[in-house]
C-alpha positions in Angstrom: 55.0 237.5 17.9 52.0 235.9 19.0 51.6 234.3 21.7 48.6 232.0 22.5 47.8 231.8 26.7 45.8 229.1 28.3 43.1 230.4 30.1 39.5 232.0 29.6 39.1 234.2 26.6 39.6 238.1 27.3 36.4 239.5 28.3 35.2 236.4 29.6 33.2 236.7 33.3 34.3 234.8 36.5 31.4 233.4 37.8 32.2 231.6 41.7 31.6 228.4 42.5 28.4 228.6 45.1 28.9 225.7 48.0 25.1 225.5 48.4 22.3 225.8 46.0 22.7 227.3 42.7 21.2 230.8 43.2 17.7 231.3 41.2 14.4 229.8 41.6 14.7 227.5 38.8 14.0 223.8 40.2 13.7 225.1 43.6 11.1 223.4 45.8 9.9 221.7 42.4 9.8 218.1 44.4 7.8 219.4 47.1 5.3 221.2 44.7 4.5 217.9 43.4 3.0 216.2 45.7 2.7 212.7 47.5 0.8 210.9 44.9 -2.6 209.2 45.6 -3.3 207.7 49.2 -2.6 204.4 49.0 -5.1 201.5 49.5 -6.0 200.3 52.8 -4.5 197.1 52.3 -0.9 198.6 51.6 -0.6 200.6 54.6 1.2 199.0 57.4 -0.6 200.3 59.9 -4.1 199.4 59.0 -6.3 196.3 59.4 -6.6 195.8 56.2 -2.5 195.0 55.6 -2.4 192.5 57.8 -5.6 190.9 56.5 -3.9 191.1 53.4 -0.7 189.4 54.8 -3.0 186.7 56.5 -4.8 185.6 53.1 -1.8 185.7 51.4 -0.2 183.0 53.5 -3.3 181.1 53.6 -3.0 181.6 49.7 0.7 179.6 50.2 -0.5 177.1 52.1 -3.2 176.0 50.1 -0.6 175.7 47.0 1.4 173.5 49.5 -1.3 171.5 50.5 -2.3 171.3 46.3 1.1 170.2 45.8 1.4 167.4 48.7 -2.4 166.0 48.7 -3.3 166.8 45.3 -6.7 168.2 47.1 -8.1 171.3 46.0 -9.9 171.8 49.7 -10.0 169.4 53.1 -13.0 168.2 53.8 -14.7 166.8 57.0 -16.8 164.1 55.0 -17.4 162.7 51.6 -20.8 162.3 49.9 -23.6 162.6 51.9 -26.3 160.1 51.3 -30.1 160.9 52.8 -33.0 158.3 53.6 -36.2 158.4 54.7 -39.4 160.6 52.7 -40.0 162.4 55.7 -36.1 163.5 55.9 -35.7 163.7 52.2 -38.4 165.9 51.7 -36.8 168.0 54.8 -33.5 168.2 53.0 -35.5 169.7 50.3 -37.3 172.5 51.4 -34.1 173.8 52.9 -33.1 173.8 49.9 -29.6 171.4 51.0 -27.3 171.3 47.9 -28.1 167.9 46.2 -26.5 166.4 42.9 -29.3 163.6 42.3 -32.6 162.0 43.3 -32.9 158.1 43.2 -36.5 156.8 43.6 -36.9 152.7 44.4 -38.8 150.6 41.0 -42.4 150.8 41.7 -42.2 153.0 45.2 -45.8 153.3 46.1 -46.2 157.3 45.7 -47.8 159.6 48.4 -48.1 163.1 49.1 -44.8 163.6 50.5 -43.2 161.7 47.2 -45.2 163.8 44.9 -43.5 166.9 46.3 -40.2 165.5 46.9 -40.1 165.0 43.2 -41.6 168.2 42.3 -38.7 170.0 44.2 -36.2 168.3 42.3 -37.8 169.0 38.8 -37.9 172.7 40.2 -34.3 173.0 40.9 -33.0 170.6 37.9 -32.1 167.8 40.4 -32.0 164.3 38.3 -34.2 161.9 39.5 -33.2 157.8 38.6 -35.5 155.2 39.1 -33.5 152.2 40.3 -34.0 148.3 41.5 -34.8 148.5 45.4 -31.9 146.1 45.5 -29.7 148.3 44.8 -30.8 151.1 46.6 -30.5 149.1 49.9 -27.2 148.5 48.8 -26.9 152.7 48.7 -28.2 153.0 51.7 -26.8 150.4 54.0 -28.3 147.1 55.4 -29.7 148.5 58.9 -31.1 151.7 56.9 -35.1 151.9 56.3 -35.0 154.3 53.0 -38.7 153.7 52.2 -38.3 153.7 48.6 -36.1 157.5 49.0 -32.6 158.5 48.4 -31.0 161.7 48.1 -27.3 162.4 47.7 -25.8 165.4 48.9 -22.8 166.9 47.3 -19.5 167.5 50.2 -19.9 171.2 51.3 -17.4 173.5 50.1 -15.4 174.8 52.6 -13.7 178.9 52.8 -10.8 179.6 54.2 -11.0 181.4 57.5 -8.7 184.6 55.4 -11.5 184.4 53.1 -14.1 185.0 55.8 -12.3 188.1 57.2 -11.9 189.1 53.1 -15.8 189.1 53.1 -16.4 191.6 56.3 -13.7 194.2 55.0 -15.2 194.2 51.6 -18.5 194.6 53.2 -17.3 197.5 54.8 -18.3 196.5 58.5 -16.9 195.4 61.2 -15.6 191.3 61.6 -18.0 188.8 63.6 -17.3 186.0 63.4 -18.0 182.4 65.2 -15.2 179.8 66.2 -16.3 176.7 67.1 -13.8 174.2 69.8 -15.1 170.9 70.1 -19.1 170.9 68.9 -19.8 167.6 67.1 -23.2 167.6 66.7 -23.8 168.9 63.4 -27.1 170.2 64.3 -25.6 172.5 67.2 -23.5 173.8 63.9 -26.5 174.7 62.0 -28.2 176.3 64.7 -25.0 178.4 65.4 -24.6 178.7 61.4 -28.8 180.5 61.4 -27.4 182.7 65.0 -24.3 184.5 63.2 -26.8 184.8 59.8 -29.4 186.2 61.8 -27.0 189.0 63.6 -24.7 190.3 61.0 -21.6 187.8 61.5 -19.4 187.1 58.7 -19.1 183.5 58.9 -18.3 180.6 60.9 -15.1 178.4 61.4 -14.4 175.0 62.1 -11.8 172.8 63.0 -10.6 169.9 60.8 -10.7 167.6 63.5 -13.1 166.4 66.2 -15.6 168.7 64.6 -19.3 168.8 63.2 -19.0 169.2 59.5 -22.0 170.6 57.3 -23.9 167.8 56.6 -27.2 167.9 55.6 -28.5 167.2 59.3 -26.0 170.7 60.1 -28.0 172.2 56.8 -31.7 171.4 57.6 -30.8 172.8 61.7 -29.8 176.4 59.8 -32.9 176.7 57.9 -31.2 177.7 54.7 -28.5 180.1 57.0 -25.6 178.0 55.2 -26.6 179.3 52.3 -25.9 182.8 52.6 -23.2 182.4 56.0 -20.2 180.5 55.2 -18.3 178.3 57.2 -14.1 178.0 57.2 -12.2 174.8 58.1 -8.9 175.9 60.0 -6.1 173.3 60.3 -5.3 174.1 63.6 -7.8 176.7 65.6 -5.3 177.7 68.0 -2.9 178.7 65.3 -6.3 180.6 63.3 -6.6 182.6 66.6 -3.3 183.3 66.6 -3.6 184.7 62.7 -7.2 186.3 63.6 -5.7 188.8 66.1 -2.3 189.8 64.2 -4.8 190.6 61.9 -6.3 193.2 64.8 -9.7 190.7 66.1 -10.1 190.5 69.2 -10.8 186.8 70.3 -13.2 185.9 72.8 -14.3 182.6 74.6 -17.3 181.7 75.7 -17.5 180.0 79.1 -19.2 179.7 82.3 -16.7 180.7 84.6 -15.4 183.8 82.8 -14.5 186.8 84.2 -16.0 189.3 82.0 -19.8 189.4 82.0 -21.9 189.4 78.1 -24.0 192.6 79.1 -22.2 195.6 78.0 -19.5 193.4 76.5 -16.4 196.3 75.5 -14.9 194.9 73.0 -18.4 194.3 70.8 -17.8 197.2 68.7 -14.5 196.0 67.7 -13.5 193.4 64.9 -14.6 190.7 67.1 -14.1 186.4 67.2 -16.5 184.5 69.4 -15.3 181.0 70.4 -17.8 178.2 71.4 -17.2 175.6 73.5 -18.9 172.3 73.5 -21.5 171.8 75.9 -19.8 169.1 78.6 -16.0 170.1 78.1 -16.2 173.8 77.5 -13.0 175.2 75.6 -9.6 173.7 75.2 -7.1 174.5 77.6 -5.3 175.7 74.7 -8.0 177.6 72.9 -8.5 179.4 76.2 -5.2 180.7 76.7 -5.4 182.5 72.8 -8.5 184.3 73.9 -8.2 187.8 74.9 -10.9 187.3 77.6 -13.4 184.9 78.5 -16.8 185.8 78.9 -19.6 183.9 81.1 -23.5 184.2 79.8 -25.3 185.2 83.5 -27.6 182.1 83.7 -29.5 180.4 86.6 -27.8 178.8 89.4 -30.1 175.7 88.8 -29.2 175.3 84.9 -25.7 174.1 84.9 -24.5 175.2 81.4 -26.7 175.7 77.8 -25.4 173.9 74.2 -23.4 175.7 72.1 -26.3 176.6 69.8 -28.3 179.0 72.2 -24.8 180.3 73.7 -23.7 181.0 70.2 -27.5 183.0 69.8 -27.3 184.7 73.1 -23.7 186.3 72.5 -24.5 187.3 69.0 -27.8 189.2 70.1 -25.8 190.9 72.4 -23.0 192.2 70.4 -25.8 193.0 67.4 -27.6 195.3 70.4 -24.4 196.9 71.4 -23.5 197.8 67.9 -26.4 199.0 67.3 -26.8 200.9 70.3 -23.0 202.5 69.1 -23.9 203.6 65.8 
C-alpha cells in the first residue's frame, strides 16, 4: 500500500535558514558601489550661502504675489512720472542718457544750440518729439515753472528687489557689496552713492519705501549714467531687509561717526558685505543701528563735523575695493 508523506521529496537537501546575510557575493555592497549621485547645486545645500539666498528670493517672490493680489501693482514705486524743464536741464537729462518716453517742444520755440542737440538726442535714441501750444505746456509744467519752450518726461524707474540684488552678485560669482541707504532724501546724494558702488564693484543699491530719495532724474544726472548699469532695490521695511541680508550670511555694517571700528583695515571687507548710510544731520536710525553687526567711523578732521552720505558712501567703498584687492 502506498502511502503518500508530507514533507520534502526524498533526496531533497536541507538548506538552514541564515539569521544574517544570505551567504555569496551576489548584491553585496551593490548600494555602496553606486555612488552618491551628482553634487548638488549650491543653492540646495543647507549649509551654503547660496540656500539661504534662495530661501530669501523666494519669500520675496511670495510677497510680491501678495502685494499683486492686494494693490494690483506690479512694483511700489517712490514717484510717478517725472516731468523735466528748463533747456539747460533737459539737455543734461539727455546726455546722461535718463530713461525718457517723450519730448514736447513749445509752437514756434525760438531754436538755439542747446535745442538743436536736445532734439538731435531724441531722434538718436527714438524719443518722440510733439510740438504743442505753449499753453498747454505751462499747463504740463506748472504755473511757477519757467520751461523755456522745453519738456521732457521721464518714465518712473523700475525698481529690483533687494533678493534680486543679492541674485545678481552670486551669479556673478563674487562676493556681495552692497549699499543701504537710512534716511538720504536728496536724490542727488543717491546718484552720487548710485556712481560710488558702480565705480567699486558693488552689486547694487537699496532704498527704503519711505522717507527716501527715489531715482529721479535729478538722482540720474548725479550718477552720471551709474543707474544704468547699478541697480537700486526698494525694501518695505530696511530693518526687516537687514534682518533677511544676514540670514542670508552678509554681514551689515553702519556707517557713523562715533563707531567703534575704524574703515582702514576694515575685517569683515572680504566677506559678503552691506554698507548702511546714514543721512548727513541724523546719522542712522536707532533701529537700523541695532541690526548692524558693527558700526564703523570714517577717521576725519576734528574741525569737519561729519561728510554727506555721497562722499561717505565713496570713501567706504574705496576702501573695501583696496582690501579686496589687496586679499586676492
Amino acid at each position: 500500500m502506498n502511502v503518500k508523506r508530507r514533507g520534502r521529496p526524498a533526496g531533497a537537501s536541507v538548506r538552514k535558514k541564515s539569521k544574517g546575510k544570505a551567504v555569496g557575493s551576489g548584491g553585496q555592497r551593490r548600494a555602496a558601489l553606486e555612488g552618491k549621485g551628482p553634487t548638488p547645486k549650491a543653492e540646495d545645500r543647507v549649509y551654503h550661502p547660496a540656500y539661504k539666498a534662495k530661501q530669501l528670493r523666494e519669500r520675496a517672490a511670495a510677497n510680491r504675489r501678495n502685494r499683486t493680489q492686494q494693490t494690483g501693482s506690479r512694483r511700489p514705486a517712490i514717484n510717478d512720472t517725472e516731468i523735466v524743464t528748463g533747456r539747460n536741464s533737459v539737455l543734461e537729462a539727455m546726455r546722461t542718457k535718463v530713461p525718457a518716453t517723450t519730448l514736447y517742444v513749445a509752437a514756434r520755440a525760438e531754436f538755439d544750440e542747446r535745442m538743436r542737440e536736445i532734439i538731435g538726442i531724441a531722434n538718436g535714441r527714438d524719443i518722440p518729439v510733439l510740438e504743442i501750444m505753449r499753453s498747454e505746456m505751462d499747463r504740463m509744467a506748472g504755473r511757477d515753472t519757467v520751461h523755456q519752450g522745453v519738456l521732457l518726461k521721464v518714465a518712473p524707474y523700475e525698481y529690483k528687489h533687494p533678493a534680486d540684488l543679492l541674485q545678481r552678485a552670486f551669479d556673478s560669482g563674487e562676493t556681495p557689496l552692497l549699499a543701504l541707504l537710512d534716511g538720504v532724501t536728496d536724490p542727488r546724494n543717491l546718484g552720487a552713492v548710485i556712481r560710488s558702488v558702480a565705480a567699486f564693484g558693488g552689486h547694487g543699491v537699496i532704498v527704503p519705501q519711505r522717507r527716501s530719495a527715489g531715482v529721479t532724474a535729478a538722482a540720474w544726472k548725479t550718477s552720471a549714467g551709474a543707474a544704468a548699469r547699478c541697480p537700486v532695490a526698494m525694501a518695505t521695511n530696511l530693518t526687516r531687509t537687514i534682518k533677511d541680508l544676514k540670514a542670508a550670511g552678509v554681514f551689515v555694517v553702519g556707517l557713523d561717526g562715533d563707531g567703534e571700528v575704524s574703515l582702514p583695515g576694515l575685517e569683515l571687507a572680504d566677506r559678503p558685505l552691506a554698507v548702511v548710510v546714514g543721512s548727513e544731520g541724523a546719522g542712522l536710525s536707532r533701529l537700523v543701528a541695532e541690526q548692524c553687526d558693527a558700526i564703523v567711523s570714517i577717521p576725519i578732521s576734528a574741525a569737519t563735523e561729519s561728510l554727506n552720505a555721497g562722499i561717505a558712501a565713496s570713501i567706504a567703498f574705496y576702501e573695501v575695493a583696496k582690501l579686496r584687492a589687496e586679499a586676492a
